[in-house]
N, C-alpha and C positions, 0 to 999 in steps of 0.2 A: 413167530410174529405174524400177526392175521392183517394183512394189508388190505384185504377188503373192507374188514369192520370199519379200521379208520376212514377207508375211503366214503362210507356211507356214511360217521359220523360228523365228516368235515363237509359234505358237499352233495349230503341228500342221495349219492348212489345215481346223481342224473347227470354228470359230465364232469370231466379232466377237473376243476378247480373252480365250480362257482361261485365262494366264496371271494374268488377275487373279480371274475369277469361283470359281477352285479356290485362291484366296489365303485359307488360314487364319487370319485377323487376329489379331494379339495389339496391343493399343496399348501405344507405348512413352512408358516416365515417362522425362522430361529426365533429364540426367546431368551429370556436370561435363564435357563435353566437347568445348564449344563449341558444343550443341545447344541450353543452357537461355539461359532470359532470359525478360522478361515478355512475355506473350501479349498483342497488341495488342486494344486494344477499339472503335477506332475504327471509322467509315465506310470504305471499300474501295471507293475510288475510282480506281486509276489504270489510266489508260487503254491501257496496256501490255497492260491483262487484259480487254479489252474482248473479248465473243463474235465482233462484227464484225472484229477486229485481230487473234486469236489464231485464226480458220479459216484467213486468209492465211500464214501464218507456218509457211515451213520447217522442220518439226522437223528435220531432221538437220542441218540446218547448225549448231542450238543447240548438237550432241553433239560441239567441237572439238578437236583437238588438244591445247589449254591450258582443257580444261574447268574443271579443277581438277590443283592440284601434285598429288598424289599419285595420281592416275590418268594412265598412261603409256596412250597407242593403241594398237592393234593391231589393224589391220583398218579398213574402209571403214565408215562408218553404213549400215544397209540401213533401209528405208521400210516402214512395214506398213500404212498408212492414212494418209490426210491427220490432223494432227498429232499424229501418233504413228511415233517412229522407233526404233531399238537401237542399239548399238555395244557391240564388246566393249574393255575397259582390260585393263590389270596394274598391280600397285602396285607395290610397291617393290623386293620378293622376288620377283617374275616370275608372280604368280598369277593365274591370269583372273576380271575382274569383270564381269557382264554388265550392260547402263546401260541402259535402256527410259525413253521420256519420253514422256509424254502432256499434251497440253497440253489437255485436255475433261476432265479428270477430275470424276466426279460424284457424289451417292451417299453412304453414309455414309462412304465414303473420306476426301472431304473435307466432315466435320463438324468448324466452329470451334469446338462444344463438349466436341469431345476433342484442343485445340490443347495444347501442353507446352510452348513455346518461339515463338520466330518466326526468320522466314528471310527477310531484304532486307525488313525491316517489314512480314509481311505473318504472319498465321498460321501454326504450323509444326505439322501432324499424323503420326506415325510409325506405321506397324503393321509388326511384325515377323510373320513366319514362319517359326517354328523357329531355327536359327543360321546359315539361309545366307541368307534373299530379307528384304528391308525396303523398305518404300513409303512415300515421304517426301512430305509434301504443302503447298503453299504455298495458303493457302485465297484466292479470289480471289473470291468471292461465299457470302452468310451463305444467301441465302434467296431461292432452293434453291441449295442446297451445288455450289459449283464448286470449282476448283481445276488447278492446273497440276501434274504428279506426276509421281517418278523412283523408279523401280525399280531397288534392286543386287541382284545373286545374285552371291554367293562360290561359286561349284563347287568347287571343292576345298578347303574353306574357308582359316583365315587371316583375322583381320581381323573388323571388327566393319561387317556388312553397312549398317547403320542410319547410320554415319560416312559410308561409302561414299555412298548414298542421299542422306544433307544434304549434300557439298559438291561433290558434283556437281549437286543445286538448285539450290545459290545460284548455280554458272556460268548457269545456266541463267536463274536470274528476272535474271541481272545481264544476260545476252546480253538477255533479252528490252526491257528497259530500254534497251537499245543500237542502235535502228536495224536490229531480224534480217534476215536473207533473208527474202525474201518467195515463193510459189511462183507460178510461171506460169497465171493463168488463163485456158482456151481457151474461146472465146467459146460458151456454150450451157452449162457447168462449171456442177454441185450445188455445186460446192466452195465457195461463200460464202452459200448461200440458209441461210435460217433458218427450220427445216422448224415451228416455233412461228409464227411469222409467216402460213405457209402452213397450218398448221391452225387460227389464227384469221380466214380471210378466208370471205367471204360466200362462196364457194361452195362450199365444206367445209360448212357450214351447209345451204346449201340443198340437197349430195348428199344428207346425211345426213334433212334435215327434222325438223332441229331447231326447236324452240319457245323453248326458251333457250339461253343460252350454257354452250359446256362448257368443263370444266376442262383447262387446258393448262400442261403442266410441260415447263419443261427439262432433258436428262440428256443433256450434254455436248453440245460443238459440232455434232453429225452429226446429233443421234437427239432424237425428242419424244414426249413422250405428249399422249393426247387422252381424256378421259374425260367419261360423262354416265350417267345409270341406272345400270344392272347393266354397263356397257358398258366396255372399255377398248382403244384403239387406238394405234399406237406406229409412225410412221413415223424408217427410217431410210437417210441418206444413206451410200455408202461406196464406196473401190472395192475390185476382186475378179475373178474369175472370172466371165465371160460368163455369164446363168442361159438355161439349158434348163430344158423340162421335163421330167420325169423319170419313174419307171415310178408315184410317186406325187401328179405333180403335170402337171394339164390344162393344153394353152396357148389361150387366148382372148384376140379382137381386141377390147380394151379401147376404142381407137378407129381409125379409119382406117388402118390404116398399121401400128398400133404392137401387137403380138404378145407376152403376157403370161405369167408361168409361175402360175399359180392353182392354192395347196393346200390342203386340208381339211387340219384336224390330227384327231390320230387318239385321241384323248383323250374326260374326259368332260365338258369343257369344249365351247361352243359356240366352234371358232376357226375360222379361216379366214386367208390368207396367199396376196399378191400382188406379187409381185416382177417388174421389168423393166429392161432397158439402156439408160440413159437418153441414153448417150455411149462409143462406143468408143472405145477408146486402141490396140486391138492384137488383135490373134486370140486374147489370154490375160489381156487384161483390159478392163474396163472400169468407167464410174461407174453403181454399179448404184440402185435405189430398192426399197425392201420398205416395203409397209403389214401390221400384222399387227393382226388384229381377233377378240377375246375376248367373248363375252357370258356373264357368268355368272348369267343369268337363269333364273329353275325350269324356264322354257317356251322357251327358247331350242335352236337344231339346228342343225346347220352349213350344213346348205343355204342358209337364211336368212343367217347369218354370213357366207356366201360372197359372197352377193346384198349384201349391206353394204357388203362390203369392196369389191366391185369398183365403187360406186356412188362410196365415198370415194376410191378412187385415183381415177376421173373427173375430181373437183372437185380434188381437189389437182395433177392433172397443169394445170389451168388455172393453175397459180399458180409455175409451172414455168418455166425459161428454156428 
């Protein structure tokens, strides 16, 4: 399975997801259209939506055949990230609909206080863009906002993208419910670590030399934030294109062995960013790891940010398979 290809199909091969971060939101009110119903208020407990259970889990195999009646196949799924797949359908009149699932979704995306319906009892949030892209979200955690999410795009339009969106969902939270594929993990794989996990252990602490404990947030299955002072740090897991470094970024031996790409950012921000191959898969891809470290402190420089950043990936590569 070529996770690059996908990644360059969905997102141009110029960052993590920009298919969703250039998504103009408009939240969508219920409608009578098999959309509305009451918005659950309970506890959001099953285990189907578990961090741990939904990093193992095949997205493409969710996107099948009998996703939903009215989306016909055409075409293979292609992979962009671990749980994160495309496919494109047609409906009924031979139109192409594009079907992206993410199964990390995070963020005000899925916010259960812009829920309008529910989807397999579980929160339902819509955000349209324009009349052709809709992103439908089944909220799987209140606090902080998770969520499982399917994107439709009409290209030539026809059809109400947001239909499209919910009931190829519900295949989706109903596949999930069902015993999914599961993906192959090879022994040393990012693919199930829980990089919150890894920024709350003792040696993340003692890179850093911290005195208390910092703030640590979830934002999707892959990616975490780390925060304390003026300071913010955001490790993420993913795969991709082998990193070199490049005419603006140094490589340093992080430790014995293990050869790093280390960049200054070029802002007026104190940043710093260090990226490494954690695991080949191929001459064109692998599982990569990036720390990226912000201070926005009065007194703060990049040099120092530099010096930071490579002291945190130290401690966190100890927490590393």
């Amino acid at each position: 399975m070529c996770w690059v290809a996908g990644l360059c199909l969905l997102a141009g091969c110029a960052g993590e997801n920009l298919a969703k971060e250039n998504f103009e939101r408009t939240t969508v009110k219920a409608e009578p259209n098999g959309r509305e119903g009451p918005v659950p208020s309970g506890p959001i407990d099953d285990p189907a939506f578990e961090p741990a259970t939904l990093r193992k889990v095949d997205a493409c195999a969710l996107l099948g055949d009998e996703l939903a009646a009215t989306l016909l196949p055409n075409g293979q799924p292609t992979a962009a990230d671990w749980g994160r797949c495309a496919r494109t359908y047609v409906d009924v009149g031979g139109k192409p609909i594009r079907v992206m699932v993410e199964l990390g979704e995070s963020g005000t995306l899925a916010s259960a206080d812009d829920a309008t319906g529910n989807v397999g009892g579980l929160p339902l949030v819509q955000h349209s863009s324009g009349d052709s892209s809709c992103i439908s979200v089944a909220v799987t955690r209140r606090q902080p906002n998770a969520g499982v999410s399917v994107m439709a795009t009409h290209d030539q339009g026809g059809g109400d993208p947001c239909d499209s969106s919910y009931v190829a969902l519900e295949g989706v939270v109903e596949a999930l419910r069902s015993n999914p594929a599961m993906m192959e993990e090879p022994e040393g794989s990012l693919m199930t670590v829980d990089l919150c996990e890894s920024f709350s252990s003792e040696h993340v602490s003692k890179a850093l030399e911290l005195d208390e404990e910092p703030r640590i947030n979830p934002s999707g299955l892959h990616f975490c934030q780390l925060s304390f002072d003026d300071v913010i740090a955001y490790a993420h897991a993913r795969v991709g294109y082998p990193v070199t470094p490049g005419d603006e970024a140094e490589e340093i031996e992080l430790v014995d062995g293990l050869k790093v790409a280390r960049q200054a950012g070029g802002n007026d921000i104190a940043e710093c960013d260090v990226s490494w191959v954690h695991l080949p898969i191929s001459e064109q891809e692998a599982e990569l790891m990036t720390l990226s470290y912000y201070d926005y402190g009065e007194s703060a420089d990049t040099d120092t940010a530099c010096s930071r950043v490579t002291d945190l990936a130290k401690g966190l590569l100890k927490t590393l398979p």
